[in-house]
LUMPAGU-191061 format. One record per atom (N, C-alpha, C): residue number from 0; residue in one letter; atom name; x, y, z. Coordinates in pm, whole numbers, plus 50000, padded with zeros to 5 digits. Example, Ala and Ser with C-alpha at 12.3 -4.5 7.8 and 13.67 -1.06 7.14 Angstrom:
BEGIN
0;a;N;51319;49431;50780 $
0;a;CA;51230;49550;50780 $
0;a;C;51320;49670;50780 $
1;s;N;51285;49775;50708 $
1;s;CA;51367;49894;50714 $
1;s;C;51290;50003;50787 $
//
This chain:
BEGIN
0;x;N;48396;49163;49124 $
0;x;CA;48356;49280;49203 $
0;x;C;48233;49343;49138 $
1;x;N;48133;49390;49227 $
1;x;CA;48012;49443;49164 $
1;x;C;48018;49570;49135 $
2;x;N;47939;49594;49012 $
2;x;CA;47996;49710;48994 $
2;x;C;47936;49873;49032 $
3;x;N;47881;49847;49170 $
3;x;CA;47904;49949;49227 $
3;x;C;47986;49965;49326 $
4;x;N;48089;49897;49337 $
4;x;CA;48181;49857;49432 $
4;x;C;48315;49923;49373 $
5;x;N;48392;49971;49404 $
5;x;CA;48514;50052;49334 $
5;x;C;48620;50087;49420 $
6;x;N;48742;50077;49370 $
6;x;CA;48850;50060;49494 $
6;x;C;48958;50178;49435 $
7;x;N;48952;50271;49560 $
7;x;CA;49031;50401;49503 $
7;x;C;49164;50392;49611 $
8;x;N;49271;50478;49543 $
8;x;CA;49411;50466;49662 $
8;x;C;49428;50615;49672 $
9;x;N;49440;50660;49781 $
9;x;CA;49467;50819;49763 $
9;x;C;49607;50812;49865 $
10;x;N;49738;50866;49798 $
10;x;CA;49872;50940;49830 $
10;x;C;49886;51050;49860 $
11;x;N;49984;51072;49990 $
11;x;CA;50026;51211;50002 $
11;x;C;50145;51228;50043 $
12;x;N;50222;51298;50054 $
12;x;CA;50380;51319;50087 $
12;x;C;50381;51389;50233 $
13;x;N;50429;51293;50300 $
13;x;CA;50433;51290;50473 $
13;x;C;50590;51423;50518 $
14;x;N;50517;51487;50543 $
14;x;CA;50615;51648;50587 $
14;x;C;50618;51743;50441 $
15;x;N;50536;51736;50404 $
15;x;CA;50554;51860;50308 $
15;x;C;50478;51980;50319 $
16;x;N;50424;51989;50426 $
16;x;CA;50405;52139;50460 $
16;x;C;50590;52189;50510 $
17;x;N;50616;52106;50575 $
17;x;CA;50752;52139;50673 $
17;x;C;50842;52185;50525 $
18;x;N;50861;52068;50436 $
18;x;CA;50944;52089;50317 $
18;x;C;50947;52208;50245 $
19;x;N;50790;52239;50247 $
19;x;CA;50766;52403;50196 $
19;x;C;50808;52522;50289 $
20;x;N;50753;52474;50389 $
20;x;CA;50869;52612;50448 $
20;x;C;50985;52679;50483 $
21;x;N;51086;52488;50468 $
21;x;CA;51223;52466;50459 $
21;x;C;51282;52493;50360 $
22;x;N;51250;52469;50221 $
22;x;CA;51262;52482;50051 $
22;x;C;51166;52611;50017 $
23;x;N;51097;52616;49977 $
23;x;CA;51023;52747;49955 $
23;x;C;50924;52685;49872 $
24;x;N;50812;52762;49802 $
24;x;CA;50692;52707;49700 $
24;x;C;50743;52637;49606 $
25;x;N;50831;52732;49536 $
25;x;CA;50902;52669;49414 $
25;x;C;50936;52479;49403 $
26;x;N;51021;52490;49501 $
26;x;CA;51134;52392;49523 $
26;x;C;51023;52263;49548 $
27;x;N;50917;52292;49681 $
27;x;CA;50829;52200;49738 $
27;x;C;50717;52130;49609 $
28;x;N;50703;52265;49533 $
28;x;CA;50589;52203;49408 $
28;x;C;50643;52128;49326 $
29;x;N;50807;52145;49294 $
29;x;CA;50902;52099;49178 $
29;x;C;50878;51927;49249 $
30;x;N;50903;51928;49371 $
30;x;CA;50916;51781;49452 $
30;x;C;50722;51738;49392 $
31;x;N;50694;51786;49439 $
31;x;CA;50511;51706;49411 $
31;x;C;50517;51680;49301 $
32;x;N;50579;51775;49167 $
32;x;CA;50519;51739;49068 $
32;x;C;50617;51620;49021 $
33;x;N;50738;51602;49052 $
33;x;CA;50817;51481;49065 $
33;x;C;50776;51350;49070 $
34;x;N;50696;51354;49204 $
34;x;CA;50652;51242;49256 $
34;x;C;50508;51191;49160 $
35;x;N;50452;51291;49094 $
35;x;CA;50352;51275;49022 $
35;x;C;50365;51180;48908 $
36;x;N;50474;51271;48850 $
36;x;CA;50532;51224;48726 $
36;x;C;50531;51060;48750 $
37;x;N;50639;51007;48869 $
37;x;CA;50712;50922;48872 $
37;x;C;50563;50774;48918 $
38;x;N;50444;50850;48938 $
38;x;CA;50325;50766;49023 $
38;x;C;50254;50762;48889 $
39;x;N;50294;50850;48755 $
39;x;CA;50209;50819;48646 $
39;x;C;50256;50688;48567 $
40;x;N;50366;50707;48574 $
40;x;CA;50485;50608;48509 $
40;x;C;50405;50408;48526 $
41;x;N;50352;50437;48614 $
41;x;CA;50349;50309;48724 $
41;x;C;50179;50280;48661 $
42;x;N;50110;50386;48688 $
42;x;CA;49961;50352;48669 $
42;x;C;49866;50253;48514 $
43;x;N;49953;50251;48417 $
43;x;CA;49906;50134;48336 $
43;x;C;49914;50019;48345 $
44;x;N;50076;49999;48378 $
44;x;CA;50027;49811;48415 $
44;x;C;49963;49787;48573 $
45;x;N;49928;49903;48646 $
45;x;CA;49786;49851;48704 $
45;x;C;49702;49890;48689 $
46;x;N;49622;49918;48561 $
46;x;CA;49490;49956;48514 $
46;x;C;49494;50054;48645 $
47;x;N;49588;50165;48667 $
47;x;CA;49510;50254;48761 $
47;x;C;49469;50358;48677 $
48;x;N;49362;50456;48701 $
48;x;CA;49341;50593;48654 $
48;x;C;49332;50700;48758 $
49;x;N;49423;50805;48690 $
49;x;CA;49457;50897;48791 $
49;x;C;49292;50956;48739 $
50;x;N;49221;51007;48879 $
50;x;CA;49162;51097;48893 $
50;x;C;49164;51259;48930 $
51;x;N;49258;51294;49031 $
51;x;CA;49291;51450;49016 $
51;x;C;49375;51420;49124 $
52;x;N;49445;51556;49170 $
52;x;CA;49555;51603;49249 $
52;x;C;49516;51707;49305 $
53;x;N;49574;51690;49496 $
53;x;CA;49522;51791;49548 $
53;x;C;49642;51835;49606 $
54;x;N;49714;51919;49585 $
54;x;CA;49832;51994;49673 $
54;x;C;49937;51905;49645 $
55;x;N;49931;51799;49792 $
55;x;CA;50085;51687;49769 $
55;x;C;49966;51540;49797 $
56;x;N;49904;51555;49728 $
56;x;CA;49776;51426;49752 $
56;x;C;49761;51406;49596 $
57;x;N;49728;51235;49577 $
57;x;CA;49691;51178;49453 $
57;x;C;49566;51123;49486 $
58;x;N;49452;51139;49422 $
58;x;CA;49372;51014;49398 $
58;x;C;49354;50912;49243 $
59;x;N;49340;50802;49281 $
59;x;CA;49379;50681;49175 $
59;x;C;49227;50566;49198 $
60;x;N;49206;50558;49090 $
60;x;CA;49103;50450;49067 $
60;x;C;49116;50317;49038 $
61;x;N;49157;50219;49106 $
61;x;CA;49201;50113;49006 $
61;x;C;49078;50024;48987 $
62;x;N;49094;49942;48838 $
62;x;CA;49002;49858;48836 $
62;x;C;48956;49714;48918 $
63;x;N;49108;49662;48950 $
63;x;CA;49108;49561;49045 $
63;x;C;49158;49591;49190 $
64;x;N;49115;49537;49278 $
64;x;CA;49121;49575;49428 $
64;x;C;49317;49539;49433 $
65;x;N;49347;49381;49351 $
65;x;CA;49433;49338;49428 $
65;x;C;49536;49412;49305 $
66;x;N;49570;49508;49238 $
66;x;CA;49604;49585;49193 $
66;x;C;49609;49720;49237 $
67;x;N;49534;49806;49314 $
67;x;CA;49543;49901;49398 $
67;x;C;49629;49878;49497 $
68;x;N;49649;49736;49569 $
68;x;CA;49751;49676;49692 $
68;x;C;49854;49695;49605 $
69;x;N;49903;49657;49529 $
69;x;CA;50020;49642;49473 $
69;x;C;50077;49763;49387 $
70;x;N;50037;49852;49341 $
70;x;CA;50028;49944;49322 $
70;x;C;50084;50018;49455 $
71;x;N;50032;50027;49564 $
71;x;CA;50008;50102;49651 $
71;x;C;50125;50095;49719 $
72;x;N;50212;49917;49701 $
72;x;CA;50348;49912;49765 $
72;x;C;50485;49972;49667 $
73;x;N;50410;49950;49529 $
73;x;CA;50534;49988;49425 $
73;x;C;50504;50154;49410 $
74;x;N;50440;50244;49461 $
74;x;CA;50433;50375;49494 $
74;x;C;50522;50380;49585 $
75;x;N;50503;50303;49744 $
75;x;CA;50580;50351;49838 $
75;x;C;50716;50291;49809 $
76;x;N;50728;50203;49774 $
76;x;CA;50861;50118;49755 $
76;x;C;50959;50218;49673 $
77;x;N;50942;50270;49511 $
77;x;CA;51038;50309;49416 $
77;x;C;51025;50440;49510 $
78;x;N;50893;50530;49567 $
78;x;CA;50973;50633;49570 $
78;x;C;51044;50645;49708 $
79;x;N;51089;50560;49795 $
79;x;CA;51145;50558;49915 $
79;x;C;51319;50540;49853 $
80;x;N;51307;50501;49720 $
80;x;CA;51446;50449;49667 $
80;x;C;51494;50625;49585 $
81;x;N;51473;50704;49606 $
81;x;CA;51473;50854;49563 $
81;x;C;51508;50925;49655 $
82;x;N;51642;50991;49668 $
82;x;CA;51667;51068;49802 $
82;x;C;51582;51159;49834 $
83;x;N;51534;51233;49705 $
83;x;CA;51482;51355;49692 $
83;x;C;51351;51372;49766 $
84;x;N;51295;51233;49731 $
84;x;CA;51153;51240;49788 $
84;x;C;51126;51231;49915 $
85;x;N;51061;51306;49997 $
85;x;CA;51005;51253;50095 $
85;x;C;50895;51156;50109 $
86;x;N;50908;51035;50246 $
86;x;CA;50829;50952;50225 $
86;x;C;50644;51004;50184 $
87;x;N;50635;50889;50151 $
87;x;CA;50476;50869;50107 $
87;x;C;50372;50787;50213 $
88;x;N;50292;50823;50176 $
88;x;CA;50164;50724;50265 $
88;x;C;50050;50710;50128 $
89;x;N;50012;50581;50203 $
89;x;CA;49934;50522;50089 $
89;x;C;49800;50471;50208 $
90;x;N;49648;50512;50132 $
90;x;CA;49543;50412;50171 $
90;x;C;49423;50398;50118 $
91;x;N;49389;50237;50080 $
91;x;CA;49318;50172;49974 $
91;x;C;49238;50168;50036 $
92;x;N;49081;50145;49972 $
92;x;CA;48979;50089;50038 $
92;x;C;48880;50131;49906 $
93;x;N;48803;49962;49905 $
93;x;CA;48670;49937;49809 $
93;x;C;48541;49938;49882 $
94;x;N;48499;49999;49796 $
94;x;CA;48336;50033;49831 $
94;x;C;48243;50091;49731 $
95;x;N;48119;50173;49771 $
95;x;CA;48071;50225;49692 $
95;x;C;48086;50350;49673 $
96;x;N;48072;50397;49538 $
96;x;CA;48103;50544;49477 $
96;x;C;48052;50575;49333 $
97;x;N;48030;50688;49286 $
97;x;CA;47952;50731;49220 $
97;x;C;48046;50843;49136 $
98;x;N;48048;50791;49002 $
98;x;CA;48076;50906;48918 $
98;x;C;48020;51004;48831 $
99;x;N;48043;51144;48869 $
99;x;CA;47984;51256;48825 $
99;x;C;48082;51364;48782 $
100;x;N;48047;51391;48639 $
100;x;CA;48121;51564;48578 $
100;x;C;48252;51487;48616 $
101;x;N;48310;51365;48566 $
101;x;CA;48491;51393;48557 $
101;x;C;48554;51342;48690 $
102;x;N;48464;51312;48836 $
102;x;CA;48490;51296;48986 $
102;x;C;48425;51141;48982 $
103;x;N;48453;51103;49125 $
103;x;CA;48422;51016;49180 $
103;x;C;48345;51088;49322 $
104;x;N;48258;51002;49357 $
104;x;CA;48218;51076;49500 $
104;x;C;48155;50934;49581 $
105;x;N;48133;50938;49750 $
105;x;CA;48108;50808;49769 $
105;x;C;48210;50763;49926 $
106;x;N;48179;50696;49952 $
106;x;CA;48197;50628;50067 $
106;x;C;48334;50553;50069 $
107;x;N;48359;50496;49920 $
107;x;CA;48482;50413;49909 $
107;x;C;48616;50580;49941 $
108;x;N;48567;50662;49846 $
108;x;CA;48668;50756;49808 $
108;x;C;48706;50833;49984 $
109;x;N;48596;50868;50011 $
109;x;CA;48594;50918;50155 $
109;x;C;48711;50824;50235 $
110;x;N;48691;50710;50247 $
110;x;CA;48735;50622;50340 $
110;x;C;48911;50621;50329 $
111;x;N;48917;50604;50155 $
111;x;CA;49023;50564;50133 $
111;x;C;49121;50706;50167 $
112;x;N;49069;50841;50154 $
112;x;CA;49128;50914;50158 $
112;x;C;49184;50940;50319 $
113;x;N;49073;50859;50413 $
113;x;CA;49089;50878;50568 $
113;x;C;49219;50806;50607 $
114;x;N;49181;50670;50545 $
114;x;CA;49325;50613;50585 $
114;x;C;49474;50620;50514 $
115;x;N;49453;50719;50449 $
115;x;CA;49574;50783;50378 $
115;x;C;49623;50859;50487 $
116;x;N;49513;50958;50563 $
116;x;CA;49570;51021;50630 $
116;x;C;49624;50931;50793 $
117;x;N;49566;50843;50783 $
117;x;CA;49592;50762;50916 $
117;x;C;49764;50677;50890 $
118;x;N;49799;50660;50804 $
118;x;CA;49865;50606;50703 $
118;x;C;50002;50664;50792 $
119;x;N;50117;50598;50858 $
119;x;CA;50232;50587;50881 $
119;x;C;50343;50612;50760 $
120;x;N;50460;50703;50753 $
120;x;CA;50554;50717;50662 $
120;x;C;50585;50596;50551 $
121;x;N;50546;50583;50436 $
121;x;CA;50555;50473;50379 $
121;x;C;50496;50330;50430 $
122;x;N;50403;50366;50475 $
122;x;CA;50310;50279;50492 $
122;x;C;50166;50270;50403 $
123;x;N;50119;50118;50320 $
123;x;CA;50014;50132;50286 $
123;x;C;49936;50044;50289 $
124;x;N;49820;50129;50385 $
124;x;CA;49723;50117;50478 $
124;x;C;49574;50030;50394 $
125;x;N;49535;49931;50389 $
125;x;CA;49472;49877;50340 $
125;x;C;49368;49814;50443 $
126;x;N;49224;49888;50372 $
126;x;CA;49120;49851;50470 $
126;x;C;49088;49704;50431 $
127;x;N;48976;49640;50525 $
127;x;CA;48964;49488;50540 $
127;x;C;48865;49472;50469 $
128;x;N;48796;49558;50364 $
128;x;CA;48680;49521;50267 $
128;x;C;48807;49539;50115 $
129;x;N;48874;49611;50115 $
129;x;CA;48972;49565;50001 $
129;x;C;49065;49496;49993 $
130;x;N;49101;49446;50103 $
130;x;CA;49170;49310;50147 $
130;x;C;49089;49149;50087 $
131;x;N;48982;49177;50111 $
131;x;CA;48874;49100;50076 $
131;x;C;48826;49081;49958 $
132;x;N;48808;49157;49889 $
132;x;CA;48791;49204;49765 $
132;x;C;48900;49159;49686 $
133;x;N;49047;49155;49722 $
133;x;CA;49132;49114;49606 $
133;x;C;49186;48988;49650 $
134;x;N;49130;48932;49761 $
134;x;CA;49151;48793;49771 $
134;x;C;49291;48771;49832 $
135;x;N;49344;48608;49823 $
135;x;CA;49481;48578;49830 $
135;x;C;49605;48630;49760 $
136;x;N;49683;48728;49848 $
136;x;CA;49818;48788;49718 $
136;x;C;49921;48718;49785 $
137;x;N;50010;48622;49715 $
137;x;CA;50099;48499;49769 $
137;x;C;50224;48602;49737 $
138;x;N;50246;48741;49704 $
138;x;CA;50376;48823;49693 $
138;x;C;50326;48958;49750 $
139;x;N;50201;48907;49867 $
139;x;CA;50202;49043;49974 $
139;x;C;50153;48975;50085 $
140;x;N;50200;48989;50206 $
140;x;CA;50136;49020;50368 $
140;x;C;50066;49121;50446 $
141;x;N;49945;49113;50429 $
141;x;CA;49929;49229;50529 $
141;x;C;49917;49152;50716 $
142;x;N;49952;49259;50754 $
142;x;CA;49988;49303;50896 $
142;x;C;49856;49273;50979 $
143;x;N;49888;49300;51068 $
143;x;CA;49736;49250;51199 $
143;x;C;49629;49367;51167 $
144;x;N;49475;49287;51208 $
144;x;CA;49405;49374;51157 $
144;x;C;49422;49530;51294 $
145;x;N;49389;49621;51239 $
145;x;CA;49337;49752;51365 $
145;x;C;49252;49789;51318 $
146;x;N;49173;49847;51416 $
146;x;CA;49051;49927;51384 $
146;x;C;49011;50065;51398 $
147;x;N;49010;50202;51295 $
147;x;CA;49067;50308;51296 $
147;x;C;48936;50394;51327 $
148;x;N;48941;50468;51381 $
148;x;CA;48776;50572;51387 $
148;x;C;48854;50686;51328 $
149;x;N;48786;50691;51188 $
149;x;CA;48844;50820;51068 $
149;x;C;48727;50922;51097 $
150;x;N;48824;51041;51049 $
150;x;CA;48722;51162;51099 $
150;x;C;48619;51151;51025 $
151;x;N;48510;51226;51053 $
151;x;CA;48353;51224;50977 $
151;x;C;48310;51073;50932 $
152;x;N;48385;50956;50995 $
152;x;CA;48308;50864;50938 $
152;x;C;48252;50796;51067 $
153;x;N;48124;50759;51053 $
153;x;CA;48064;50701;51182 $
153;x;C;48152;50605;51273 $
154;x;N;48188;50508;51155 $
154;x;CA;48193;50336;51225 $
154;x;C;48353;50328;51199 $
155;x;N;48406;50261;51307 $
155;x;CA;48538;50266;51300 $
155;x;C;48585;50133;51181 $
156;x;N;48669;50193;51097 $
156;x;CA;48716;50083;50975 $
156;x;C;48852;49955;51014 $
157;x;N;48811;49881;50952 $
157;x;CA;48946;49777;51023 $
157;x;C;49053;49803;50916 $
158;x;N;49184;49787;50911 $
158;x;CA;49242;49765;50795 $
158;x;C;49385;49709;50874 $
159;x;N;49513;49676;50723 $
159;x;CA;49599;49649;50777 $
159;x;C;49718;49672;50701 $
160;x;N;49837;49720;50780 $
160;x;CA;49894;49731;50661 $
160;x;C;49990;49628;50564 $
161;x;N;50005;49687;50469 $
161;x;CA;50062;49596;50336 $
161;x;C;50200;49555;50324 $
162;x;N;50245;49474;50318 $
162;x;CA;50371;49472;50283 $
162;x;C;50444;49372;50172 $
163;x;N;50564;49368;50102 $
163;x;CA;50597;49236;50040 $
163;x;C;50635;49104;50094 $
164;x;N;50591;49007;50059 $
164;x;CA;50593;48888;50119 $
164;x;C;50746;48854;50193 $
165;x;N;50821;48824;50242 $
165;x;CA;50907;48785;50259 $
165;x;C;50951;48595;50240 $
166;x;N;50902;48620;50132 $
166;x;CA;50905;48458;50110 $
166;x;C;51046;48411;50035 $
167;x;N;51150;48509;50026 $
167;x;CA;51295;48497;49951 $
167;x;C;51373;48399;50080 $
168;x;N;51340;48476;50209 $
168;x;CA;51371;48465;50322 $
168;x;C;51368;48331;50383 $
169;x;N;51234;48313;50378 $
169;x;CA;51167;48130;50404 $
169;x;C;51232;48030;50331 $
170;x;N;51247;48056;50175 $
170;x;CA;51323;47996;50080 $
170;x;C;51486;47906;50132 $
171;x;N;51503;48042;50245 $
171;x;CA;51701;48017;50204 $
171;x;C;51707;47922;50330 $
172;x;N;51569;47947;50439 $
172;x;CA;51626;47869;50522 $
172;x;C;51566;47711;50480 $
173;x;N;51514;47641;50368 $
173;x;CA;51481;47543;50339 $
173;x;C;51672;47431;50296 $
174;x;N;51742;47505;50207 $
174;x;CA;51846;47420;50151 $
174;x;C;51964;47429;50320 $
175;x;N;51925;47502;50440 $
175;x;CA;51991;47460;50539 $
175;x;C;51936;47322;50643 $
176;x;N;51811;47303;50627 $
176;x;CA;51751;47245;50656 $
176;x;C;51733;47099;50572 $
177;x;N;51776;47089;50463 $
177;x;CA;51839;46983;50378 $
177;x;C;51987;46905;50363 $
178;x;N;52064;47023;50439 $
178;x;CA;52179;46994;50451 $
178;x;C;52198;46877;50586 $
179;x;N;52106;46919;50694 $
179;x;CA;52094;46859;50786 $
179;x;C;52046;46751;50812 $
180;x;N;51966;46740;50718 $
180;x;CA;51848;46597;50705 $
180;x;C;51930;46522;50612 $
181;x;N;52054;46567;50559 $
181;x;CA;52115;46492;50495 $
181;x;C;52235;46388;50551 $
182;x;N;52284;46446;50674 $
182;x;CA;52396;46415;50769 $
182;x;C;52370;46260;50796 $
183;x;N;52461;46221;50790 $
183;x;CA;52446;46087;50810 $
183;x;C;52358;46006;50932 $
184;x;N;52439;46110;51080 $
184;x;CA;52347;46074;51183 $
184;x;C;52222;46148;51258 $
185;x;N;52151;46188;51104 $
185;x;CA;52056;46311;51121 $
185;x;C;51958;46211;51189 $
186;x;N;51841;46095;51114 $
186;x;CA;51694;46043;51134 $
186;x;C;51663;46107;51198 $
187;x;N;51642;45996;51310 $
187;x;CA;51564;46039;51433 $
187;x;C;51616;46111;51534 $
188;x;N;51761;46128;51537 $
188;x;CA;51777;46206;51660 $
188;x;C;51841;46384;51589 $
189;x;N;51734;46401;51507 $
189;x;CA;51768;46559;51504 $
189;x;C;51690;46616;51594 $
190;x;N;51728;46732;51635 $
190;x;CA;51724;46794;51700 $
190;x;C;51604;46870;51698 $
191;x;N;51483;46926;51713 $
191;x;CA;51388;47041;51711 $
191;x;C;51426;47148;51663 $
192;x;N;51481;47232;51733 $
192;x;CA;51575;47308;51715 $
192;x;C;51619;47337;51578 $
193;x;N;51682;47196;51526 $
193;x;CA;51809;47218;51435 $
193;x;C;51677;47262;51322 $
194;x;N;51574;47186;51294 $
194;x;CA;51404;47214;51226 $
194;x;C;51362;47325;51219 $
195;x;N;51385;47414;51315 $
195;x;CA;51312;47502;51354 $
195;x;C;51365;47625;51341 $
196;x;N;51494;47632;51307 $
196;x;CA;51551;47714;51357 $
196;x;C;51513;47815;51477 $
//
Protein backbone atom coordinates (compact mmCIF):
# COMPACT_ATOMS: atom_id res chain seq x y z
CA UNK A 1 0.00 0.00 0.00
CA UNK A 2 1.36 3.47 -0.88
CA UNK A 3 1.98 5.44 1.52
CA UNK A 4 -0.31 8.01 1.07
CA UNK A 5 -2.98 5.63 1.03
CA UNK A 6 -4.33 4.81 4.69
CA UNK A 7 -7.21 2.76 5.84
CA UNK A 8 -9.23 4.12 8.84
CA UNK A 9 -12.49 2.21 10.59
CA UNK A 10 -14.74 4.54 12.40
CA UNK A 11 -17.53 2.81 15.14
CA UNK A 12 -20.55 3.94 16.67
CA UNK A 13 -23.23 2.46 18.93
CA UNK A 14 -26.57 2.17 16.92
CA UNK A 15 -29.50 3.72 19.44
CA UNK A 16 -27.61 5.51 21.87
CA UNK A 17 -29.10 8.69 21.76
CA UNK A 18 -32.44 6.54 22.64
CA UNK A 19 -30.22 4.64 25.46
CA UNK A 20 -29.42 8.07 26.91
CA UNK A 21 -32.66 9.13 27.33
CA UNK A 22 -33.90 5.71 28.52
CA UNK A 23 -30.75 5.28 31.12
CA UNK A 24 -29.72 8.77 31.78
CA UNK A 25 -25.98 10.48 30.99
CA UNK A 26 -24.44 8.59 33.62
CA UNK A 27 -25.50 5.07 32.78
CA UNK A 28 -25.27 5.81 28.65
CA UNK A 29 -21.44 7.19 29.08
CA UNK A 30 -20.64 4.16 31.62
CA UNK A 31 -21.93 1.90 28.33
CA UNK A 32 -19.49 3.99 25.72
CA UNK A 33 -16.80 3.94 27.87
CA UNK A 34 -17.30 0.04 28.16
CA UNK A 35 -17.35 -0.51 24.72
CA UNK A 36 -14.14 1.56 24.44
CA UNK A 37 -12.35 -0.24 26.87
CA UNK A 38 -13.41 -3.58 25.36
CA UNK A 39 -12.37 -2.07 21.32
CA UNK A 40 -8.89 -1.18 23.04
CA UNK A 41 -8.33 -4.68 24.22
CA UNK A 42 -8.52 -5.86 20.48
CA UNK A 43 -6.42 -3.01 18.73
CA UNK A 44 -2.71 -4.51 18.99
CA UNK A 45 -2.86 -7.66 17.39
CA UNK A 46 -4.28 -5.56 14.58
CA UNK A 47 -1.70 -2.96 14.49
CA UNK A 48 -4.80 -0.69 14.96
CA UNK A 49 -4.25 2.88 16.53
CA UNK A 50 -6.90 4.48 18.21
CA UNK A 51 -7.04 8.01 17.06
CA UNK A 52 -9.81 9.87 19.19
CA UNK A 53 -13.44 9.43 20.35
CA UNK A 54 -16.38 11.27 19.58
CA UNK A 55 -19.49 10.83 21.90
CA UNK A 56 -20.45 6.93 21.09
CA UNK A 57 -18.03 7.01 17.83
CA UNK A 58 -14.37 5.52 17.55
CA UNK A 59 -11.92 6.36 15.02
CA UNK A 60 -9.02 3.66 14.37
CA UNK A 61 -6.11 3.69 11.99
CA UNK A 62 -4.96 0.48 10.94
CA UNK A 63 -1.81 -0.23 9.23
CA UNK A 64 -3.05 -2.99 6.97
CA UNK A 65 -6.33 -2.69 5.00
CA UNK A 66 -6.99 -6.53 5.47
CA UNK A 67 -6.62 -5.98 9.24
CA UNK A 68 -9.07 -3.08 9.56
CA UNK A 69 -11.73 -5.92 7.86
CA UNK A 70 -11.03 -8.11 10.48
CA UNK A 71 -10.81 -6.02 13.12
CA UNK A 72 -13.95 -4.47 12.08
CA UNK A 73 -15.83 -8.06 12.36
CA UNK A 74 -14.11 -8.97 15.80
CA UNK A 75 -15.49 -5.36 17.07
CA UNK A 76 -18.93 -6.26 15.88
CA UNK A 77 -18.77 -9.92 16.65
CA UNK A 78 -17.40 -9.92 20.71
CA UNK A 79 -19.43 -6.96 21.34
CA UNK A 80 -22.83 -8.40 20.01
CA UNK A 81 -21.79 -11.38 22.54
CA UNK A 82 -22.38 -8.62 25.64
CA UNK A 83 -25.94 -8.13 26.70
CA UNK A 84 -25.12 -4.85 27.88
CA UNK A 85 -24.03 -3.46 24.72
CA UNK A 86 -25.94 -2.15 22.21
CA UNK A 87 -25.23 -3.14 18.69
CA UNK A 88 -22.36 -1.52 16.77
CA UNK A 89 -21.77 -0.42 13.20
CA UNK A 90 -18.60 -0.53 11.64
CA UNK A 91 -17.13 1.30 8.23
CA UNK A 92 -13.69 0.85 6.59
CA UNK A 93 -12.39 2.52 3.74
CA UNK A 94 -8.59 3.27 2.30
CA UNK A 95 -7.56 6.22 0.75
CA UNK A 96 -5.83 9.30 1.07
CA UNK A 97 -5.22 11.31 4.31
CA UNK A 98 -3.02 13.52 5.94
CA UNK A 99 -1.66 13.78 9.37
CA UNK A 100 -1.61 16.93 11.37
CA UNK A 101 -1.20 18.15 15.35
CA UNK A 102 -2.16 14.41 16.67
CA UNK A 103 -5.39 14.00 13.71
CA UNK A 104 -5.77 12.50 10.60
CA UNK A 105 -7.68 14.54 7.96
CA UNK A 106 -8.52 13.46 4.25
CA UNK A 107 -10.81 11.74 2.07
CA UNK A 108 -10.12 8.13 3.39
CA UNK A 109 -11.25 9.40 7.05
CA UNK A 110 -14.30 11.34 5.61
CA UNK A 111 -15.52 8.34 3.70
CA UNK A 112 -14.93 5.84 6.23
CA UNK A 113 -16.76 7.78 8.75
CA UNK A 114 -19.86 8.06 6.02
CA UNK A 115 -20.22 4.54 5.79
CA UNK A 116 -20.20 4.01 9.41
CA UNK A 117 -23.04 6.00 9.36
CA UNK A 118 -24.66 4.12 6.39
CA UNK A 119 -23.64 1.00 8.30
CA UNK A 120 -26.73 -1.44 9.38
CA UNK A 121 -26.82 -2.76 13.26
CA UNK A 122 -23.69 -4.79 13.43
CA UNK A 123 -22.87 -4.54 10.21
CA UNK A 124 -19.33 -3.83 8.75
CA UNK A 125 -19.54 -1.87 5.86
CA UNK A 126 -16.47 -2.10 3.76
CA UNK A 127 -15.84 0.13 0.79
CA UNK A 128 -14.53 -1.50 -2.63
CA UNK A 129 -11.08 0.43 -2.61
CA UNK A 130 -10.36 -1.36 0.86
CA UNK A 131 -11.63 -4.47 -0.26
CA UNK A 132 -9.01 -4.13 -2.83
CA UNK A 133 -6.40 -3.03 -0.99
CA UNK A 134 -6.34 -6.08 1.39
CA UNK A 135 -6.76 -8.48 -1.28
CA UNK A 136 -8.05 -12.23 -0.89
CA UNK A 137 -9.35 -12.96 2.95
CA UNK A 138 -10.13 -16.95 2.65
CA UNK A 139 -11.82 -16.42 6.61
CA UNK A 140 -14.06 -13.43 5.29
CA UNK A 141 -16.94 -12.87 2.56
CA UNK A 142 -18.01 -9.82 1.65
CA UNK A 143 -21.56 -9.40 0.39
CA UNK A 144 -22.74 -7.91 -3.10
CA UNK A 145 -21.28 -4.82 -4.12
CA UNK A 146 -23.91 -1.40 -3.48
CA UNK A 147 -23.33 1.82 -4.27
CA UNK A 148 -23.93 4.49 -1.47
CA UNK A 149 -24.20 8.45 -2.18
CA UNK A 150 -22.68 9.62 1.45
CA UNK A 151 -23.49 13.00 2.53
CA UNK A 152 -21.00 15.82 1.39
CA UNK A 153 -19.29 13.40 -0.76
CA UNK A 154 -19.67 13.97 -4.51
CA UNK A 155 -19.43 10.43 -6.11
CA UNK A 156 -21.39 7.68 -4.88
CA UNK A 157 -18.92 4.90 -3.07
CA UNK A 158 -19.38 1.13 -3.75
CA UNK A 159 -18.81 -1.09 -0.80
CA UNK A 160 -19.92 -4.33 0.75
CA UNK A 161 -20.58 -5.75 3.62
CA UNK A 162 -18.22 -8.11 5.65
CA UNK A 163 -18.79 -11.11 7.06
CA UNK A 164 -17.04 -14.55 8.38
CA UNK A 165 -16.55 -17.06 5.90
CA UNK A 166 -18.80 -19.81 6.39
CA UNK A 167 -16.50 -22.34 5.31
CA UNK A 168 -17.10 -24.75 8.73
CA UNK A 169 -20.40 -25.22 6.93
CA UNK A 170 -19.06 -26.31 3.32
CA UNK A 171 -16.67 -28.58 5.27
CA UNK A 172 -19.49 -30.83 6.94
CA UNK A 173 -21.29 -31.20 3.87
CA UNK A 174 -18.05 -32.82 2.13
CA UNK A 175 -17.77 -36.29 4.63
CA UNK A 176 -21.78 -36.66 3.56
CA UNK A 177 -20.94 -36.59 0.24
CA UNK A 178 -18.19 -39.33 0.79
CA UNK A 179 -20.38 -41.45 2.46
CA UNK A 180 -22.33 -41.65 -0.69
CA UNK A 181 -19.68 -42.03 -3.22
CA UNK A 182 -18.82 -44.74 -1.08
CA UNK A 183 -22.13 -46.97 -1.39
CA UNK A 184 -21.62 -49.72 -3.22
CA UNK A 185 -24.22 -48.89 -5.96
CA UNK A 186 -23.14 -45.24 -5.96
CA UNK A 187 -20.72 -44.83 -9.74
CA UNK A 188 -22.58 -43.79 -12.20
CA UNK A 189 -25.98 -43.79 -11.23
CA UNK A 190 -25.80 -41.20 -8.37
CA UNK A 191 -27.98 -39.02 -8.36
CA UNK A 192 -27.34 -34.95 -8.98
CA UNK A 193 -29.10 -34.19 -6.34
CA UNK A 194 -27.56 -36.61 -3.91
CA UNK A 195 -23.96 -34.11 -5.18
CA UNK A 196 -25.54 -31.26 -4.76
CA UNK A 197 -27.35 -31.26 -2.13
Amino acid sequence: MSDSQHTFLFMDLVGFTALTAEQGDDSAADVALGVYAHVRRLLPEHSGEEIKTIGDAMMIRCEEPRSAVDLGLCISEQLAAVAEFPPVRVGVHTGSAVHRDGDWYGSAVNVAARLCSAAGGDEVLVSEAACDAAGRLAHIDFGARRLHWLKNVPEPVAARSAARAQRAQRRRRFPEFANIARRPDAGIRMRYREVTG
